[in-house]
LUMBANU-491155 format. One record per atom (N, C-alpha, C, O, CB): residue number from 1; x, z, y; atom name. Coordinates in steps of 0.001 Angstrom, whole numbers, plus 500000, padded with zeros to 6 digits. Last residue first. Glycine has a CB too. Example, Ala and Ser with C-alpha at 12.3 -4.5 7.8 and 13.67 -1.06 7.14 Angstrom:
! LUMBANU-491155
 num      x      z      y atome
   2 512850 507080 497750     N
   2 513670 507140 498940    CA
   2 512900 507870 500030     C
   2 513409 508039 501138     O
   2 514084 505725 499402    CB
   1 513190 507800 494310     N
   1 512300 507800 495500    CA
   1 513200 507800 496700     C
   1 514236 508465 496681     O
   1 511308 509046 495527    CB
END
This chain:
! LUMBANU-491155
 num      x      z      y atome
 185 497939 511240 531879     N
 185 496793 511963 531120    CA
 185 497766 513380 530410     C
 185 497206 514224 529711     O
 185 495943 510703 529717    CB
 184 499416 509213 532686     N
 184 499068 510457 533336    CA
 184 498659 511680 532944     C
 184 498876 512800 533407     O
 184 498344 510269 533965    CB
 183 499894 507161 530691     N
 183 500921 508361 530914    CA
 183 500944 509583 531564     C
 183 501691 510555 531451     O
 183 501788 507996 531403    CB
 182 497566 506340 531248     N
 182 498023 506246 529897    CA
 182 498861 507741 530025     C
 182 498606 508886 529651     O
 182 499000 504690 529504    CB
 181 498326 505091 533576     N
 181 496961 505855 533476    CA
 181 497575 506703 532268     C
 181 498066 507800 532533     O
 181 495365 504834 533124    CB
 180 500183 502998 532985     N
 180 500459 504112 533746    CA
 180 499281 505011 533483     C
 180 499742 506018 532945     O
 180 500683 503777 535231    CB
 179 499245 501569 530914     N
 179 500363 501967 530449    CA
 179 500424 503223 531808     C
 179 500735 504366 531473     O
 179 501619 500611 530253    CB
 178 495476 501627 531363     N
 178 496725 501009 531689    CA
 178 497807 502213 531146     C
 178 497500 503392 530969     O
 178 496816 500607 533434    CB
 177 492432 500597 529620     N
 177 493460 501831 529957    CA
 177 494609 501214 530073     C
 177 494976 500383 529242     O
 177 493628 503022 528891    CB
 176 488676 500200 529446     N
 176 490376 500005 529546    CA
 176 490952 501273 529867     C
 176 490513 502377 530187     O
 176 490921 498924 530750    CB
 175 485771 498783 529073     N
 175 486383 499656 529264    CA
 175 487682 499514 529101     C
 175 487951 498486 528478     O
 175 485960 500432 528748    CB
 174 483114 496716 529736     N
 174 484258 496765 529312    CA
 174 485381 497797 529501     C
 174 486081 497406 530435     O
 174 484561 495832 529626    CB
 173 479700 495557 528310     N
 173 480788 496340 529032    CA
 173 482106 496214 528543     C
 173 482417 495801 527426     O
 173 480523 497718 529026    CB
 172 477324 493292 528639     N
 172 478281 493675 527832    CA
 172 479320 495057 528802     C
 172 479358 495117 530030     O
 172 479129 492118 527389    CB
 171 473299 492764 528963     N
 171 474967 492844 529283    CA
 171 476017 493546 528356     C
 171 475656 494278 527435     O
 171 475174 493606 530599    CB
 170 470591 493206 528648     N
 170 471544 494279 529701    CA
 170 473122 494164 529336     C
 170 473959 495066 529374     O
 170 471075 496122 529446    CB
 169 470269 491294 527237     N
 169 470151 490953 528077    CA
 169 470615 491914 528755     C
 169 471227 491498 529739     O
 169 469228 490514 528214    CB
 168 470576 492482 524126     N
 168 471677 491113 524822    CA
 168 471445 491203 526628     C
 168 472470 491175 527309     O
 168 470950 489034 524113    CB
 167 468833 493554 523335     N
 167 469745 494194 523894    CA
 167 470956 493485 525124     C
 167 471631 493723 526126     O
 167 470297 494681 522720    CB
 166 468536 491587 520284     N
 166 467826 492316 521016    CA
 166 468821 493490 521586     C
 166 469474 494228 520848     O
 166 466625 492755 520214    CB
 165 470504 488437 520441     N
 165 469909 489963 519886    CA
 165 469323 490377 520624     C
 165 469293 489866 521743     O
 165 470679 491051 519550    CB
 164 470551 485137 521140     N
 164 470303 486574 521364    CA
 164 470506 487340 520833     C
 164 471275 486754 520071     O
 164 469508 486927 521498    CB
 163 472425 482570 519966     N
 163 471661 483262 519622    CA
 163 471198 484863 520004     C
 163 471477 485757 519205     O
 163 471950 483052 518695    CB
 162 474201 481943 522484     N
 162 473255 481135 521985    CA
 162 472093 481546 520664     C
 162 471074 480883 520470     O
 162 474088 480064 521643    CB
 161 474774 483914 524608     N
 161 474843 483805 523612    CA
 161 474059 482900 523023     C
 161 472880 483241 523118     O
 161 474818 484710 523278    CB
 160 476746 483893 527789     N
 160 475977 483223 527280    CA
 160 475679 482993 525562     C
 160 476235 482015 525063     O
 160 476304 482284 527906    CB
 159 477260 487386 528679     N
 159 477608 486248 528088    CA
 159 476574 485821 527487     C
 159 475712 486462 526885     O
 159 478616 486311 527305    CB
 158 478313 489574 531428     N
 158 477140 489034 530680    CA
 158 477737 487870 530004     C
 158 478663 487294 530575     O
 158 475857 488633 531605    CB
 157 479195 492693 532268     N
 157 479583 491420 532511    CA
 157 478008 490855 531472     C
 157 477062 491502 531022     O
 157 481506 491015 531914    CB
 156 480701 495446 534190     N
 156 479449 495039 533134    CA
 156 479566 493762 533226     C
 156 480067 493395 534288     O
 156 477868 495494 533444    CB
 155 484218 497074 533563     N
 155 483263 496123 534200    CA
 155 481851 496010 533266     C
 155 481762 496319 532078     O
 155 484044 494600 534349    CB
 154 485249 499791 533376     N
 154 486133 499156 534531    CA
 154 484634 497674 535180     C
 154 484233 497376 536305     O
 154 488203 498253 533519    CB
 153 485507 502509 532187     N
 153 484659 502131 532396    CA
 153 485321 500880 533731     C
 153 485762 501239 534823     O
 153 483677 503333 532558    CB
 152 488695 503922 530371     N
 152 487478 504096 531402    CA
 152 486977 502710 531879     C
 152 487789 501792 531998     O
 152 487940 504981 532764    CB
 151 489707 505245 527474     N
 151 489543 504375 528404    CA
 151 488548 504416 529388     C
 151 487503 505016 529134     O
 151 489467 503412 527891    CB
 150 490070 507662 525589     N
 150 490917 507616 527412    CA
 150 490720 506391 528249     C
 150 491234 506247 529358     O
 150 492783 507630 527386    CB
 149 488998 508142 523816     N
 149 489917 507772 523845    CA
 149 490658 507703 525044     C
 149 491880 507708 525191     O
 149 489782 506970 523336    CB
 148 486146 508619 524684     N
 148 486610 510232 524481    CA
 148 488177 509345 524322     C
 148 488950 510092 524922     O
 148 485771 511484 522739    CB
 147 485418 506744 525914     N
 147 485960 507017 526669    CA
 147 486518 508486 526254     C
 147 487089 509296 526984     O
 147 485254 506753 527699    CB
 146 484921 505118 523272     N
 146 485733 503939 524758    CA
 146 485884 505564 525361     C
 146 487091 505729 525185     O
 146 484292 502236 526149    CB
 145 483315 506352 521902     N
 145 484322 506514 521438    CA
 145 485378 505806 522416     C
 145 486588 505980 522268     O
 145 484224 506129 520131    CB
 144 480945 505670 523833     N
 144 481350 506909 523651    CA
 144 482626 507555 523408     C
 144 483126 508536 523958     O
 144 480784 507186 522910    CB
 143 480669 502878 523343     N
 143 481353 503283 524155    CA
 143 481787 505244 524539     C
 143 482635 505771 525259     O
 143 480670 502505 525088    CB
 142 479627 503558 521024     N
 142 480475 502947 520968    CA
 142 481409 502976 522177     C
 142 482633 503073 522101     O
 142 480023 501957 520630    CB
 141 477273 504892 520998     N
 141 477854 505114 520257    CA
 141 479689 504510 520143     C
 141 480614 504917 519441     O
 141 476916 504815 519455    CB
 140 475616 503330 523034     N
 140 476038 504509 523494    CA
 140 476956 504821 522290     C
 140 477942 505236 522899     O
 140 474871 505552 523851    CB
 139 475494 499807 523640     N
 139 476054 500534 522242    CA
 139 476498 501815 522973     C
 139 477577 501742 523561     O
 139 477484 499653 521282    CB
 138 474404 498518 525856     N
 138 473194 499819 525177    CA
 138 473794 500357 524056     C
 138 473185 501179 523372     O
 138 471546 499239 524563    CB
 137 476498 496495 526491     N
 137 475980 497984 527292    CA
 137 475301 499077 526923     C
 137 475401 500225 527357     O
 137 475223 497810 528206    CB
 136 478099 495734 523422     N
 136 477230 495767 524466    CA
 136 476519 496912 525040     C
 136 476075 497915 524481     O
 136 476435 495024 524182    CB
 135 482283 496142 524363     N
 135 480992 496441 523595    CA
 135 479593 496203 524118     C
 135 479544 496400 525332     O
 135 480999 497759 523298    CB
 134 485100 496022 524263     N
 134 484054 495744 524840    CA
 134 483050 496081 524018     C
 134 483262 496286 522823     O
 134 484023 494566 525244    CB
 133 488476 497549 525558     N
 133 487493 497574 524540    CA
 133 486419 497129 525034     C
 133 486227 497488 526196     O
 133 487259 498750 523965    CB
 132 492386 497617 526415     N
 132 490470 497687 526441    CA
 132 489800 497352 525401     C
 132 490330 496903 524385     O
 132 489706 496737 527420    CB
 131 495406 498093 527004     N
 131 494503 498595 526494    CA
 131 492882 497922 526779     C
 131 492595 498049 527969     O
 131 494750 499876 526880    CB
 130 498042 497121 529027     N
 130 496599 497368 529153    CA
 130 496308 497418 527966     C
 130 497038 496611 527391     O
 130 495763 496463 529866    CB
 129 500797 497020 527741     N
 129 500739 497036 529579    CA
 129 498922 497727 530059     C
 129 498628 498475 530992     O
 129 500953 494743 530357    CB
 128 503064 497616 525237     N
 128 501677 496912 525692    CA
 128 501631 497706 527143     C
 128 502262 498700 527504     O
 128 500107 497245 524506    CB
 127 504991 497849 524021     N
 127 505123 497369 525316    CA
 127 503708 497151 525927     C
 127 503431 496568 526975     O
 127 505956 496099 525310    CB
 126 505076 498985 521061     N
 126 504787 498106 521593    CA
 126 504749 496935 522894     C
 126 504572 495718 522854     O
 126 504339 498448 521369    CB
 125 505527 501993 521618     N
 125 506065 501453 520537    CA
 125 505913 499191 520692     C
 125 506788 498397 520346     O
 125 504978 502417 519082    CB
 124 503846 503205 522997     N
 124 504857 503749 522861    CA
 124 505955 502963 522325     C
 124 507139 503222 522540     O
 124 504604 504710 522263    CB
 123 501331 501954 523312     N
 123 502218 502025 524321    CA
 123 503651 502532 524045     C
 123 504556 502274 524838     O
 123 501637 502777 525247    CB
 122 500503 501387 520756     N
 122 501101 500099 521221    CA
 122 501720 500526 522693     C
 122 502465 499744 523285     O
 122 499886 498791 521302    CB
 121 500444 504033 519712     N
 121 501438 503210 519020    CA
 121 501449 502168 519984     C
 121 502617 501854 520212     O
 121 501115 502743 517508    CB
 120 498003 505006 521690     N
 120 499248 505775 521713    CA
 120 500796 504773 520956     C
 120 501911 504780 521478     O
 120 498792 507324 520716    CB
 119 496421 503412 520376     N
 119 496657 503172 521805    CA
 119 497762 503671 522196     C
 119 498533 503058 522934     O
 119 495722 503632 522630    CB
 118 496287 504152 517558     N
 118 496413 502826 518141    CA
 118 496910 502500 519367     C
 118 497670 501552 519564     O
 118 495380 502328 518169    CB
 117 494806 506956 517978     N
 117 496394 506463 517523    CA
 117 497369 505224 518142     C
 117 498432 505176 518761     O
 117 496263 506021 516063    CB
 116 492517 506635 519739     N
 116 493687 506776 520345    CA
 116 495258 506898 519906     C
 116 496308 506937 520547     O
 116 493423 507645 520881    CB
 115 491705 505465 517291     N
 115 491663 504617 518082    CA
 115 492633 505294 519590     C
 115 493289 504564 520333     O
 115 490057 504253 518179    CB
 114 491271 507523 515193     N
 114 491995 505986 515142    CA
 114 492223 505040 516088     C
 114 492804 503975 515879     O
 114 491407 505219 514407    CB
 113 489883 509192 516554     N
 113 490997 509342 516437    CA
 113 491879 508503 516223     C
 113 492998 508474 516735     O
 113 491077 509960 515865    CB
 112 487294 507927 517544     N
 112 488159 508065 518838    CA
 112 489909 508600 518007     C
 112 490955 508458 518639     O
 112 487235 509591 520151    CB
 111 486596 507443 514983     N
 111 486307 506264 515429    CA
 111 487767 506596 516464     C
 111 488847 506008 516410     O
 111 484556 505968 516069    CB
 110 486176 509481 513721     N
 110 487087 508907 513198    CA
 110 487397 507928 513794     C
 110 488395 507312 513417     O
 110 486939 508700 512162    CB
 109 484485 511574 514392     N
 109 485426 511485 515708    CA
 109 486633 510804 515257     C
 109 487751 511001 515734     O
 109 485854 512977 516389    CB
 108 481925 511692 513304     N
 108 482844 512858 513071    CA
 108 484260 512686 513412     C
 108 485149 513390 512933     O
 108 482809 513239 511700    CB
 107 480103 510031 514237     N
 107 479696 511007 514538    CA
 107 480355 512047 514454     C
 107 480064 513111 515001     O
 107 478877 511094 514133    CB
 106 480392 507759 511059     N
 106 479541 508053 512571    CA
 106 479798 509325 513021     C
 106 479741 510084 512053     O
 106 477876 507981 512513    CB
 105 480820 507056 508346     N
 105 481680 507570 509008    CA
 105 481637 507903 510991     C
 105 482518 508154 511814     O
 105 482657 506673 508492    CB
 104 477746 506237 507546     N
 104 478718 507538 506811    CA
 104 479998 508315 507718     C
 104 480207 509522 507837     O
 104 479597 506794 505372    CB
 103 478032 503435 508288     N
 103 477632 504967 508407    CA
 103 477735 506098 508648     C
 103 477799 506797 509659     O
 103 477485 505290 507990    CB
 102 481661 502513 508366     N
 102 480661 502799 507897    CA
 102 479623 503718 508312     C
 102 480015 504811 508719     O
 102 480975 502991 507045    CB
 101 482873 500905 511450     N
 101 482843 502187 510887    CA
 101 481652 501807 509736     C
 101 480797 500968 510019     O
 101 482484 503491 512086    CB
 100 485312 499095 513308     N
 100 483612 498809 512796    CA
 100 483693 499912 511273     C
 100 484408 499709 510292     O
 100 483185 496518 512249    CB
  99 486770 498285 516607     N
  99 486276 499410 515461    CA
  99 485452 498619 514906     C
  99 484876 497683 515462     O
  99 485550 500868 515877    CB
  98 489079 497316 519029     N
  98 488329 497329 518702    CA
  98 487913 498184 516903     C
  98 488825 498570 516172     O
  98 488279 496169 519118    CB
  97 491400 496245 521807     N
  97 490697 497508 520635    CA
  97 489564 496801 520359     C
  97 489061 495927 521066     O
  97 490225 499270 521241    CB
  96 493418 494102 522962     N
  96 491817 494469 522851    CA
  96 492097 495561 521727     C
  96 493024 495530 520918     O
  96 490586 493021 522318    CB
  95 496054 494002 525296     N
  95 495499 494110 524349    CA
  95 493830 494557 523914     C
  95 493180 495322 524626     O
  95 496305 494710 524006    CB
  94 498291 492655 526774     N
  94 496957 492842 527014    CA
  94 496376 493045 526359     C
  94 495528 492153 526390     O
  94 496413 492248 527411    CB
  93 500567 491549 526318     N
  93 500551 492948 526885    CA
  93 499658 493133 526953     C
  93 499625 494287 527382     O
  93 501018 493348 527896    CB
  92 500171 488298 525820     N
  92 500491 489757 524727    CA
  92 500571 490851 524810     C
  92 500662 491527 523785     O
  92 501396 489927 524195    CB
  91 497225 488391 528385     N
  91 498491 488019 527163    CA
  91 499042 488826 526699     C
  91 498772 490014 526874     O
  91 499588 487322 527433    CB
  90 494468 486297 526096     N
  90 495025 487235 526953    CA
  90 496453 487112 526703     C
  90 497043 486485 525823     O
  90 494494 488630 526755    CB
  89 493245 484039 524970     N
  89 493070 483919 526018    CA
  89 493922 485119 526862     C
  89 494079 485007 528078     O
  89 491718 483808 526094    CB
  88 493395 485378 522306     N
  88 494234 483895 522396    CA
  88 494408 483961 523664     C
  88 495595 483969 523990     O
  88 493517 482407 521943    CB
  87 493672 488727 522556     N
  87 492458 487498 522487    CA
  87 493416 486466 522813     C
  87 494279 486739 523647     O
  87 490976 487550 523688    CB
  86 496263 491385 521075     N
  86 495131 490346 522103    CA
  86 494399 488893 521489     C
  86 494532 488271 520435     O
  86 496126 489698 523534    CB
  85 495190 493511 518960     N
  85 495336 492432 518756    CA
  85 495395 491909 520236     C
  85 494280 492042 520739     O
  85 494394 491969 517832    CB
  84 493712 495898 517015     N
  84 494163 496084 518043    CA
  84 495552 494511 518210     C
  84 496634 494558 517625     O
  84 494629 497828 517971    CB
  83 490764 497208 514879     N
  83 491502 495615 515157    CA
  83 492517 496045 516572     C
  83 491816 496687 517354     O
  83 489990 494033 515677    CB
  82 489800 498600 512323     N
  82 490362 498853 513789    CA
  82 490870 497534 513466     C
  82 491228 496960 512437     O
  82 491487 500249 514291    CB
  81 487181 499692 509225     N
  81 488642 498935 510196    CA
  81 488758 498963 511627     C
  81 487767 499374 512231     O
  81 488760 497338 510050    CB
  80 486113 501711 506967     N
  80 486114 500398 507753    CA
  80 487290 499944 508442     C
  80 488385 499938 507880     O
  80 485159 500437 508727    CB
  79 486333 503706 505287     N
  79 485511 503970 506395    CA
  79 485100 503235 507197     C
  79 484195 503447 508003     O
  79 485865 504637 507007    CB
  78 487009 504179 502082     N
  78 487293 503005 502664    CA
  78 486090 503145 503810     C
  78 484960 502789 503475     O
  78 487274 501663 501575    CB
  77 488518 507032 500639     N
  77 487548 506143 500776    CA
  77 487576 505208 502002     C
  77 488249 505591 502959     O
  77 486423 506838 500734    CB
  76 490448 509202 499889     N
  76 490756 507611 499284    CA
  76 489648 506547 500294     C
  76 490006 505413 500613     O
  76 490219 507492 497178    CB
  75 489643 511660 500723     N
  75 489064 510925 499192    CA
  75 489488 509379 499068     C
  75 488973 508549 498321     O
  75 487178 510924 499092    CB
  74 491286 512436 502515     N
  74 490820 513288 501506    CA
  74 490559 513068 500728     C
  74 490835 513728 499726     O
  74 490180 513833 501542    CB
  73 492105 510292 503932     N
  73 493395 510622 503384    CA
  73 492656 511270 502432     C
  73 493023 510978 501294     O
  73 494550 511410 504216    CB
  72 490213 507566 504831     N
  72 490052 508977 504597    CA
  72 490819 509552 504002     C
  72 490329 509549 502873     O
  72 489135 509307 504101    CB
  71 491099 504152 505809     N
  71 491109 504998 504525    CA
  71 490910 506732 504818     C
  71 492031 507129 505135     O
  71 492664 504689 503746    CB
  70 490915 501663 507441     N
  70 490489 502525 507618    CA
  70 490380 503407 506720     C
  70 489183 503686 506657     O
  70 489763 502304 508040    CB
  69 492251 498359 507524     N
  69 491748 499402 507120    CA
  69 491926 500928 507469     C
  69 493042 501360 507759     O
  69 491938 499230 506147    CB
  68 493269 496771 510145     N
  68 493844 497944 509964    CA
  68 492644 498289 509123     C
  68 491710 498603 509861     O
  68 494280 498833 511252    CB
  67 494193 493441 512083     N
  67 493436 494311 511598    CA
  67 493555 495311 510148     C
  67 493891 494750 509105     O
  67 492490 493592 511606    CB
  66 496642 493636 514586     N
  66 496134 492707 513703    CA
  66 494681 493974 513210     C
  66 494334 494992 513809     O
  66 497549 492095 512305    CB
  65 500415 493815 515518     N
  65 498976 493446 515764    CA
  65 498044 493211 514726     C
  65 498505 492540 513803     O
  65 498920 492359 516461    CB
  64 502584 494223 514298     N
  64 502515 495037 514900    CA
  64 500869 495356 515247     C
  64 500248 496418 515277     O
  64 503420 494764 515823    CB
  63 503768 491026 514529     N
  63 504259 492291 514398    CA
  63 503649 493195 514705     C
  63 504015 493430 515856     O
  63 505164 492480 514867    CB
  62 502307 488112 514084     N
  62 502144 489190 514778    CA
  62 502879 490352 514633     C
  62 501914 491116 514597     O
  62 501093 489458 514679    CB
  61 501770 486254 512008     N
  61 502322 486251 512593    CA
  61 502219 486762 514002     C
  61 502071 486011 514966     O
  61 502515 485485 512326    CB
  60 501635 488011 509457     N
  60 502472 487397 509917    CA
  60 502842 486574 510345     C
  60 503778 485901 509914     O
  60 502816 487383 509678    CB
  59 499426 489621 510047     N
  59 500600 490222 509623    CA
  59 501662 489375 509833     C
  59 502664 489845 510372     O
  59 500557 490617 508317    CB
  58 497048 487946 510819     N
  58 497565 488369 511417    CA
  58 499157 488897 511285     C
  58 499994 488682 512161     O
  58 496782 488917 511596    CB
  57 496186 486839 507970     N
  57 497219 485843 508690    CA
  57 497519 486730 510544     C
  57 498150 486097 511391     O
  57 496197 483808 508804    CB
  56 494069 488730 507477     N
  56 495579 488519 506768    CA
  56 496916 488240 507460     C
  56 498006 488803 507573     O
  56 495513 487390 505910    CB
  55 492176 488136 508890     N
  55 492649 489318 509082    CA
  55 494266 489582 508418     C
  55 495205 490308 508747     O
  55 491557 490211 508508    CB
  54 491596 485406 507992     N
  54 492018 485521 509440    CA
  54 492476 487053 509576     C
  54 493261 487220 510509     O
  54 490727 485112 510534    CB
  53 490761 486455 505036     N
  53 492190 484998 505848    CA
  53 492324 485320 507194     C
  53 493492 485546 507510     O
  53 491633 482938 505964    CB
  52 488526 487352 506167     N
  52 489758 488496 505103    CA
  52 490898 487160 505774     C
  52 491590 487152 506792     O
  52 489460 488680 502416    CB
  51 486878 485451 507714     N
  51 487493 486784 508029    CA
  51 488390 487301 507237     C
  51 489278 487854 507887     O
  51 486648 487710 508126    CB
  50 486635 482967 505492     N
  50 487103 483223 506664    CA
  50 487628 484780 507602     C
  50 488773 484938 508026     O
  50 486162 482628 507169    CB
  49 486394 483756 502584     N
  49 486953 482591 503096    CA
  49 487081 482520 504493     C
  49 487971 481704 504731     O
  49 486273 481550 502695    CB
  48 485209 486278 502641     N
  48 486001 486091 501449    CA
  48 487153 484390 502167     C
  48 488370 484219 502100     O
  48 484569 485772 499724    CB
  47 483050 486324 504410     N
  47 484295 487440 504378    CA
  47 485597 486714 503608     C
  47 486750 486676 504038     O
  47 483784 489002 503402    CB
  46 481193 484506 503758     N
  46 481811 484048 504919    CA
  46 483416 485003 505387     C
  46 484356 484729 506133     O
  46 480523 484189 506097    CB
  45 480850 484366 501216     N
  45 481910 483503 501352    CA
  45 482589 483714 502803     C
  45 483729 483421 503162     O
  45 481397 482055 501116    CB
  44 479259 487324 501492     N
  44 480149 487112 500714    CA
  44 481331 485901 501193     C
  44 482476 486240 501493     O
  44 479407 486862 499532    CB
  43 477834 487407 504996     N
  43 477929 487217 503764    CA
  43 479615 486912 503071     C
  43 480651 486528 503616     O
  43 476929 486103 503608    CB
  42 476942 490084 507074     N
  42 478005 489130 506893    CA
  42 477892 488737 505092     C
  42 477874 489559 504176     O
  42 479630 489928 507458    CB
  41 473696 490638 507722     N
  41 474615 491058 506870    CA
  41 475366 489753 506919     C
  41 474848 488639 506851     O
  41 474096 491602 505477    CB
  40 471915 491276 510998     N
  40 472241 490632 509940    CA
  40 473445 490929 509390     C
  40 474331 491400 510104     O
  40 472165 489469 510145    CB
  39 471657 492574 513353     N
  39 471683 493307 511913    CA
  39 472223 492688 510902     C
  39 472885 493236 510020     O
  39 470455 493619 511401    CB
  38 472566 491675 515061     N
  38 471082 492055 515526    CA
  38 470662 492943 514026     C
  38 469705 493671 513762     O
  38 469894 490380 515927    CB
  37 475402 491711 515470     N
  37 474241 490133 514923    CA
  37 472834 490783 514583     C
  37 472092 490230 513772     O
  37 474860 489104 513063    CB
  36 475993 493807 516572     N
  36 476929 492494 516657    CA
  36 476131 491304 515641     C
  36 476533 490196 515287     O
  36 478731 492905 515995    CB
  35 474848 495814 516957     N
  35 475105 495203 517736    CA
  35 475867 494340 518162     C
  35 476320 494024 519261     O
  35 475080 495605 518090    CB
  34 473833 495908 513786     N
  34 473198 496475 515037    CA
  34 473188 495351 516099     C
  34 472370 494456 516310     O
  34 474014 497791 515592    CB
  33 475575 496484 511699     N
  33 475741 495329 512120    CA
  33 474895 495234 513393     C
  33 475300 494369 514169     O
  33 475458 494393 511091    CB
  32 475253 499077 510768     N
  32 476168 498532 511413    CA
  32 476772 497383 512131     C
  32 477800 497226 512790     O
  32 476565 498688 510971    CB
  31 472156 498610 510483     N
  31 472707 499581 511363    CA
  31 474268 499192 511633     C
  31 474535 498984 512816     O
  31 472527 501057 510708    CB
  30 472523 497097 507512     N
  30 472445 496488 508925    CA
  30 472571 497390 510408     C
  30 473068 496832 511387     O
  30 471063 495826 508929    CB
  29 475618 496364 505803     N
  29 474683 497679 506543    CA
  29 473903 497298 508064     C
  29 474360 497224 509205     O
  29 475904 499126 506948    CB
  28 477459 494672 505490     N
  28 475609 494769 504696    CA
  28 474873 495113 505019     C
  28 473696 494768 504913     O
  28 475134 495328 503742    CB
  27 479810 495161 506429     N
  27 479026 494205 506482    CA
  27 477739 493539 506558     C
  27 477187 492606 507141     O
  27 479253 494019 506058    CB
  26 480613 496929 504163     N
  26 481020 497421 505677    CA
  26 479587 496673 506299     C
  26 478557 497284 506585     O
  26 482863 496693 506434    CB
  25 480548 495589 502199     N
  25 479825 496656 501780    CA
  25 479762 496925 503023     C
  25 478616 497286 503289     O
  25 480287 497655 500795    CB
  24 482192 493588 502499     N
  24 480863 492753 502505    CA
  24 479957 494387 502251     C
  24 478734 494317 502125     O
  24 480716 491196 500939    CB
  23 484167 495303 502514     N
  23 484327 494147 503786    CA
  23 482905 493843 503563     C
  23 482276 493834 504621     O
  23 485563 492620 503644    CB
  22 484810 496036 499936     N
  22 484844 497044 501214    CA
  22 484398 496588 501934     C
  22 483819 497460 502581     O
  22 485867 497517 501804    CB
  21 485190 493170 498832     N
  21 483613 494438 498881    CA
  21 483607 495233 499558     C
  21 482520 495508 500067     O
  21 483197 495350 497816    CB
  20 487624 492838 499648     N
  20 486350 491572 500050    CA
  20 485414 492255 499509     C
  20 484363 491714 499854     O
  20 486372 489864 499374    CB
  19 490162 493447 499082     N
  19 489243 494233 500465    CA
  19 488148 493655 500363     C
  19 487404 494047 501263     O
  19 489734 494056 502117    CB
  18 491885 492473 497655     N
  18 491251 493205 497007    CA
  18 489989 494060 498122     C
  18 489223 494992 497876     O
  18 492372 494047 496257    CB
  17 493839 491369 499794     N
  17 492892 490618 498855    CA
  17 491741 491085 498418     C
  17 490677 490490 498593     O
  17 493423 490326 497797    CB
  16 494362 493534 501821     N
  16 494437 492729 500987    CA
  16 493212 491677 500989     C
  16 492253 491344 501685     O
  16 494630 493436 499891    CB
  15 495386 495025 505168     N
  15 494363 494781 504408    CA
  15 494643 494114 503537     C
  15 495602 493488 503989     O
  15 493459 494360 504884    CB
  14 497501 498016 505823     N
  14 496756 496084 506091    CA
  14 495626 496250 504692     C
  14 495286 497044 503815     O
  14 498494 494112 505655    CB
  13 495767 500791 506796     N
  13 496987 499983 506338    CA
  13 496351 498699 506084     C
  13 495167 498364 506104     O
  13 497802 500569 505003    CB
  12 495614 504181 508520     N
  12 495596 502795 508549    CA
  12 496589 501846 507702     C
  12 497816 501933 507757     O
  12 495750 502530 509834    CB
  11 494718 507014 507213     N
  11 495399 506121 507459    CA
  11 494889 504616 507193     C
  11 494219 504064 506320     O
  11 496416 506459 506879    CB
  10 492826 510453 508984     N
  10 492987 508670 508842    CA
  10 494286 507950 507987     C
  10 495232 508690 508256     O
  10 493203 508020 510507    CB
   9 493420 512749 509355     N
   9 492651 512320 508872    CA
   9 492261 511130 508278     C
   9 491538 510908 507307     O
   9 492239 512563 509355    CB
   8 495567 512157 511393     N
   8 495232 513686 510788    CA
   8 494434 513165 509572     C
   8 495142 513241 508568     O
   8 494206 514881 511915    CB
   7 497266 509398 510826     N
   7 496876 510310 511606    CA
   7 495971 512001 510915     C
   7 496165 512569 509840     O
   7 496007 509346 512520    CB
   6 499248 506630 509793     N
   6 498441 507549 509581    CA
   6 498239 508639 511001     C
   6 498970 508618 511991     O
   6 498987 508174 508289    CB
   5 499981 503281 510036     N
   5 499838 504111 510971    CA
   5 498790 505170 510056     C
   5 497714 504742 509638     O
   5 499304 503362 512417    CB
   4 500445 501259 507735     N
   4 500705 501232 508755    CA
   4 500509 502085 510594     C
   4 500758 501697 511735     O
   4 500423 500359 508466    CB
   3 501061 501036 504825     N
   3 500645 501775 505629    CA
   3 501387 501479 506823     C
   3 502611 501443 506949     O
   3 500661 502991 505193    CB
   2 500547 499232 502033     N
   2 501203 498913 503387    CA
   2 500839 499919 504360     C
   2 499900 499412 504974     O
   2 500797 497529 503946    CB
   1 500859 500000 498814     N
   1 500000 500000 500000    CA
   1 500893 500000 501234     C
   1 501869 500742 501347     O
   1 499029 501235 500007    CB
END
C-alpha cells in the first residue's frame, strides 16, 4: 500500500485497481451524490473506465497531486477520497481541495481532518501559494468542513449547467486559503 499521508485517524493512499467497488459503493449513495448529480449513482463502467484511469494517471504525472483514498486506521475501512490537484486552467501553485465521504463518515470531522492535512502538506512541502474549495451554495455540510479547515469564504459565482439539479440556481461558492493566511493562523 502506497501511503501517502496519515493523520490521527485517517490514512491517505493512492488508489488501485482494486478500488472500483469502494468507488461505485462511494458512488451509489444517492445522499452522497446530492450535490453533484442531484443523486444519481456513478455507474460501474463509468468508474472502472474513466474516473479510476484518471485518478491513477495522476501519480504519474504529478508528484505529490492527485486523488487519495480515505482509509480509517481503526478498521481498515474505506471512507472515500480527497483530491488536492490544480484544474488544467490553474496554476500549479493554485490548488483545488476537494472530498467525497461515505455516509457513515459525516459529522465526525474526517472530512476537516483530511483536509487540513492536505493543506498543511502542500504548504509545507509543496510550494503551493493558494489552497480552495468549491461547492454548491446550499452544501452546509460541505462548506462547513471549507471553514473548520481554515479556508474562508472569498466568492458566490454561478455556472451554466446543462443539466440542473435542484439547488443549482443559488449558485456555487468558493472558499480559500493563502500560503500567508496559512501561516498566520
Amino acid at each position: 500500500m502506497h501511503i501517502f499521508l496519515e493523520t490521527e485517524r485517517l490514512v491517505l493512499r493512492r488508489f488501485t485497481s482494486g478500488d472500483v467497488d469502494n468507488l461505485v459503493g462511494l458512488d451509489g449513495d444517492p445522499e452522497v451524490m446530492r450535490y453533484l448529480t442531484g443523486g444519481k449513482p456513478t455507474s460501474l463502467e463509468e468508474i472502472r473506465d474513466d474516473y479510476l484511469p484518471a485518478f491513477l494517471s495522476y501519480y504519474d504525472r504529478f508528484d505529490g497531486y492527485g486523488f487519495w483514498a480515505a482509509i480509517e486506521k481503526a478498521t481498515g475501512e474505506f471512507l472515500g477520497w480527497f483530491h488536492f490537484r490544480p484544474q488544467p486552467s490553474d496554476a500549479p501553485d493554485d490548488v483545488e481541495l476537494g472530498y467525497r465521504l461515505r455516509k457513515s463518515a459525516w459529522g465526525k470531522g474526517y472530512g476537516s481532518e483530511g483536509s487540513r492535512a492536505l493543506i498543511d502538506k502542500g504548504f509545507t512541502e509543496f510550494g503551493v501559494r493558494r489552497v480552495y474549495a468549491q461547492t454548491m451554495a446550499i452544501n452546509a455540510g460541505s462548506r462547513r468542513v471549507m471553514e473548520k479547515c481554515g479556508l474562508r469564504f472569498v466568492k458566490n459565482f454561478h455556472l451554466d449547467w446543462p443539466d440542473p439539479i435542484p439547488g443549482t440556481e443559488h449558485g456555487e461558492v468558493e472558499y480559500a486559503i493563502t500560503r500567508e493566511e496559512w501561516a498566520a493562523r
